[in-house]
N, C-alpha and C positions, 0 to 999 in steps of 0.2 A: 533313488526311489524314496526318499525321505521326504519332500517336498510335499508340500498337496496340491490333490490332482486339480486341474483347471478349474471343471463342472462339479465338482464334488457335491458342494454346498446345496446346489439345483435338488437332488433327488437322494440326499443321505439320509433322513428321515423315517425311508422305507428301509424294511428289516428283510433286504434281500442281498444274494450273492451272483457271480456271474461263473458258471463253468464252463469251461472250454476244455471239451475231448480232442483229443491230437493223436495222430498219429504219420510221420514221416512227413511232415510241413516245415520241416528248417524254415525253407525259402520263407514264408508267411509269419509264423508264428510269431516272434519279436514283434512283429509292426501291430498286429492284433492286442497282441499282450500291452504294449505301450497304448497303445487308442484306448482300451478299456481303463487303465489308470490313469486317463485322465477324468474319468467319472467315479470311477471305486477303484479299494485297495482288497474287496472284499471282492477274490479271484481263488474258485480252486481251477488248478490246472489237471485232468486226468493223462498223465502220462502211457499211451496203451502200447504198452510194448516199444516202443520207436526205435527202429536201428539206425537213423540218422544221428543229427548231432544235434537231437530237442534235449537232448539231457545237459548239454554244453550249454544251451541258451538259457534252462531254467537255472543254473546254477547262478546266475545273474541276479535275479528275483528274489530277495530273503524275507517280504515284507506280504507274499504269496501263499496260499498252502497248496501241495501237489500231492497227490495219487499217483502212484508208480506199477506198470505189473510189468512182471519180468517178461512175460508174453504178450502178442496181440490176441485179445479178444473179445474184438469188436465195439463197435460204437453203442452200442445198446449195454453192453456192459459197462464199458466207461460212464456213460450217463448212469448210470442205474447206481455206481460207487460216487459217481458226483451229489448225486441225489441224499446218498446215505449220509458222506460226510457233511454237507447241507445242514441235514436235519441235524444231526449229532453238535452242530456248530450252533444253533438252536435259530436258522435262517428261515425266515416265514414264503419268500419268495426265491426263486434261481431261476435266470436270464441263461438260455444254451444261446452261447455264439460259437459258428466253426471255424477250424484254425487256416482253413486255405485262400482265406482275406478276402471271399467275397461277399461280408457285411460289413455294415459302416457302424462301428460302436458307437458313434451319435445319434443313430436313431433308437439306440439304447431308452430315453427319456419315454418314444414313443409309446412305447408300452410300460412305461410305467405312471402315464397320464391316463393310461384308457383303464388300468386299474384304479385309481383315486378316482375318479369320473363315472363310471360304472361298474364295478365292483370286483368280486373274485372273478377269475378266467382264465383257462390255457387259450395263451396268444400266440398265432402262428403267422411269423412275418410274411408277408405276402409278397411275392418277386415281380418283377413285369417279366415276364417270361417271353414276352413276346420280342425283346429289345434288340440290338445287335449284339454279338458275338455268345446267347444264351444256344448251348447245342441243342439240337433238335430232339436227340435222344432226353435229354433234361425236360423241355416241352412237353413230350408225348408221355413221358413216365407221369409227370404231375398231372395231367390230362387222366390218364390213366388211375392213379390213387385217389384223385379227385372224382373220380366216379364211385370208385367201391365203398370209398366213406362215406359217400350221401346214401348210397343204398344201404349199408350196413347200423348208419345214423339217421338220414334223414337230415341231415345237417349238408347245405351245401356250402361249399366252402373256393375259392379261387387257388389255395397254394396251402398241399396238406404234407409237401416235401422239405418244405425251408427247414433247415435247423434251428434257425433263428427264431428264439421262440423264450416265453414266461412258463415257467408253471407253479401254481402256486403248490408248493412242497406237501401242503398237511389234507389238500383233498383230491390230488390225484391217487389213482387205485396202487398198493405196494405187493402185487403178484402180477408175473408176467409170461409169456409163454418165450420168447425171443430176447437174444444177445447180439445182434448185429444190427444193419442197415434198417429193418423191417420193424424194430420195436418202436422207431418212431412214428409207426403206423400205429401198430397196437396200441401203446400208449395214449392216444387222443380218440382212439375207437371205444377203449375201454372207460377211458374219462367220460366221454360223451354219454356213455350207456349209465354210467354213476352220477347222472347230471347235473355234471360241473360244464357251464357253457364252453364252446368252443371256436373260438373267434380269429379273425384276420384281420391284420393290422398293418399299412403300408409301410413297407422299407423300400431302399436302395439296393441294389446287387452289382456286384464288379464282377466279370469273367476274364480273366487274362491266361490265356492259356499257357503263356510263357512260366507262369509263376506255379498256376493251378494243380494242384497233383488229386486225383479221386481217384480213390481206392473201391470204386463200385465195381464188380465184376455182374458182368451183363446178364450175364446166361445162369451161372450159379445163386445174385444175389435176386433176381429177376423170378428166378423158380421158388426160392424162399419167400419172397414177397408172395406168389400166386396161391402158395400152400396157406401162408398165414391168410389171405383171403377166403380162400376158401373155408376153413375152419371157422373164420370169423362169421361168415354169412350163414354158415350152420347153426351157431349160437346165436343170430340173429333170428334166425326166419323159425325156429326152432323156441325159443326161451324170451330174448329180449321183447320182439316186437309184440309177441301175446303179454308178455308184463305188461306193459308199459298200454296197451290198451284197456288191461283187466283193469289197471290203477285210474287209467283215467274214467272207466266205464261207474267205478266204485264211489268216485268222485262228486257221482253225480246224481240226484235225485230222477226216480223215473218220469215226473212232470219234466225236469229240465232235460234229461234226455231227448223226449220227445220232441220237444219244443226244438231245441237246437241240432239236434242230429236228424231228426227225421221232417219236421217241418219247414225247418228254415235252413236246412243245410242247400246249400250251393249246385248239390247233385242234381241230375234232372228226374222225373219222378220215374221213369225207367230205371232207371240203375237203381235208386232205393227201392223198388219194390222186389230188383233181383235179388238182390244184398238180402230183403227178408226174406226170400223164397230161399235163398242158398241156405240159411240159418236156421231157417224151419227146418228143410231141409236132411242137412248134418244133425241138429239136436234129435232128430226123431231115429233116422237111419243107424242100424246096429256099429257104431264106432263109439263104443263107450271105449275110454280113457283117451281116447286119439281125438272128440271132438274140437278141442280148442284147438289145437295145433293144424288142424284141418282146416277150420272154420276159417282160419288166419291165414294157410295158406293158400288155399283157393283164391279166395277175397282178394287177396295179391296177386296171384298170376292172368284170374279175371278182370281186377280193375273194378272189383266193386269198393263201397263201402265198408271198412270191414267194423268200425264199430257198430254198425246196424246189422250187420251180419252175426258179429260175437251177440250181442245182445240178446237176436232169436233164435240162436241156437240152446238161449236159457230157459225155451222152454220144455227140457227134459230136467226138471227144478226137483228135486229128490221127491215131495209129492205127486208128482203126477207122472212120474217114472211106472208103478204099476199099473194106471190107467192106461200108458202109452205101448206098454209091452199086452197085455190082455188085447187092446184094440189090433195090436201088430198079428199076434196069435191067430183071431178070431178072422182078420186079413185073409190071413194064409190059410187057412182054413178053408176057407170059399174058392182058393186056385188050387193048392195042393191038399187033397185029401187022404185021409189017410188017421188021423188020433183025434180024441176030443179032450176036455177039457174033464176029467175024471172026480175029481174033489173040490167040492166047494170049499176045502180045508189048506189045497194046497197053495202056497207061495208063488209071488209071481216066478221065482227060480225055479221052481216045481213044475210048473206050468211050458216053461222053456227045456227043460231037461227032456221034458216028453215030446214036445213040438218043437225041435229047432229047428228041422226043414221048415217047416210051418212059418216060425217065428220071423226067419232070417227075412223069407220070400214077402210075406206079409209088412214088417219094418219097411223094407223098400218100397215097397208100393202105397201103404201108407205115407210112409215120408213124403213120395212126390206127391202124391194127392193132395197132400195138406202142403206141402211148399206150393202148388199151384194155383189152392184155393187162396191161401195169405195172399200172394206172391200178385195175381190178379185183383184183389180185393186190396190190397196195396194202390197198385198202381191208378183208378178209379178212383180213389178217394182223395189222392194224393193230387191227382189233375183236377178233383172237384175243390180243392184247398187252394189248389194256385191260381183257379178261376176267380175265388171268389175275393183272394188277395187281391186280384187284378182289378177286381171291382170297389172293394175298399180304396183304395188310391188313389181310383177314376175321381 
């Protein structure tokens, strides 16, 4: 182990290390552990528990550092301690390869040229899955995570299962919900929501089933997976994707708004004039504190716009909140009779306190009245815009 390693020289420059979680790989381990020393010396090994004979094979290795737990507990903790002594090592990057030898630590360099090239990134090797001897269960699972991540992210991605993967140590997120198979999910779900990009990178994959040992359990690891989905898309459909629309909406002057989101956006003038009518809509209709979250997820399960939707639902703008409750009132009034409006003294809460059958009835019929008038008044003007586009061009 003295010697230096072949490729060293190639990619020593970079202030990164390679860990490898293991657990019950005798057969594999060595041949992985020797491939990677021909590029780095800079290897921790996470030992998770193993009752074969990985502890006979690391005794080998003096030139290595290893993480040991007397128990198995799980790949997502073993990364999680690789990660820590990492950083503690004071390593700016860590390459996960896994120890059941179907990555080729020469396409090691891969990702570490797609960093020098374009920038910081969690790199996630990307398999052909399609190949021979890839099981089908393997296939449909990736298939499968690769869906929840696009909707959970919006990021599509071909192979969100490989292990084989970069991350750069100091801006992935350091709280996690999972210690097994499944944190390899979370962790790029949560990166991705802290917008650190999240990228695919070609490798190779060897499946030998003779050698291969995976400790996935179908049913149990498979249910944990569904769970941590589920929670994830909570926090999604819930918190992330209204962020991340308020930030971009915040971003943006109301001329350029208009210009780009409702002028020149892609949609056809139907859908944008729904998207305002949804937004009208919600902003007027009595769901105060529930409007974003609403506004958002409707928007989504319609298929409208939803930046143009969040946008008019702004218009219950803390000024014209009492305008719009008196008008809601004075609504309700005209259907349900029954209180009037007593003191020219009193508050709009004042006003609601005494009227809330009034208030409520009123609100909604308002709201669609006024979503209908925008909503039309939209769509007409939006067709007289693309006309006249069509005539500039001519």
């Amino acid at each position: 182990m003295g010697e230096v390693p072949q490729y060293y020289n190639t990619i020593s420059h970079l202030n990164y290390c390679v860990i490898i979680p293991t657990y019950n790989n005798s057969k594999t381990l060595q041949r992985v552990i020797d491939g990677v020393l021909r590029y780095t010396t800079k290897i921790i090994v996470v030992n998770d528990g193993a009752t074969d004979s990985t502890s006979q094979i690391l005794e080998k290795y003096s030139d290595i550092s290893i993480v040991a737990f007397a128990k198995n507990r799980g790949k997502g903790a073993a990364l999680r301690a690789g990660f820590i002594a990492a950083k503690q090592a004071g390593y700016e990057y860590a390459i996960t390869i896994d120890s059941d030898g179907q990555h080729f630590p020469d396409d090691m360099p891969v990702f570490l040229q797609q960093i020098e090239q374009n920038g910081d990134a969690l790199l996630i090797g990307s398999r052909n899955m399609m190949q021979e001897g890839v099981p089908k269960k393997s296939s449909f699972g990736n298939k499968f995570s690769n869906f929840w991540f696009w909707f959970e992210t919006g990021i599509k991605l071909q192979d969100t299962q490989s292990g084989y993967r970069l991350y750069p140590l100091h801006k992935i997120p350091s709280k996690y919900f999972t210690n097994k198979f499944e944190f390899e999910i979370e962790v790029i779900v949560r990166a991705a929501w802290k917008g650190l990009p999240v990228k695919n990178v070609p490798v190779k994959v060897l499946y030998d089933p003779s050698e291969r040992v995976s400790h996935f359990r179908p049913f149990t690891d498979f249910s944990r997976i569904s769970v941590l989905n589920t929670i994830l898309v909570t926090i999604s459909l819930l918190y992330i994707k209204p962020r991340d629309m308020v930030r971009s909406f915040k971003k943006k002057s109301l001329k350029r708004f208009f210009l780009e989101n409702v002028l020149h956006s892609d949609d056809s003038p139907l859908k944008k004039a729904l998207s305002i009518a949804l937004g009208v809509f919600i902003g007027i209709a009595p769901f105060w504190g529930f409007q974003t979250i609403l506004v958002f997820f409707l928007a989504y399960v319609l298929r409208l716009n939803k930046l143009i939707a969040f946008a008019f639902s702004n218009i219950s703008i803390p000024p014209a909140i009492p305008f719009i409750i008196l008008a809601s009132v004075k609504m309700g009034m005209l259907l349900v009779p029954g209180s009037t409006i007593k003191n020219d003294n009193d508050t709009a809460f004042d006003t609601i306190n005494r009227n809330l059958v009034q208030y409520l009835v009123g609100s909604v019929v308002l709201a669609t009245v006024m979503a209908c008038v925008m909503g039309v008044s939209a769509y007409f003007i939006l067709i007289a815009t693309g006309k006249n586009k069509v005539h500039e061009n001519a």
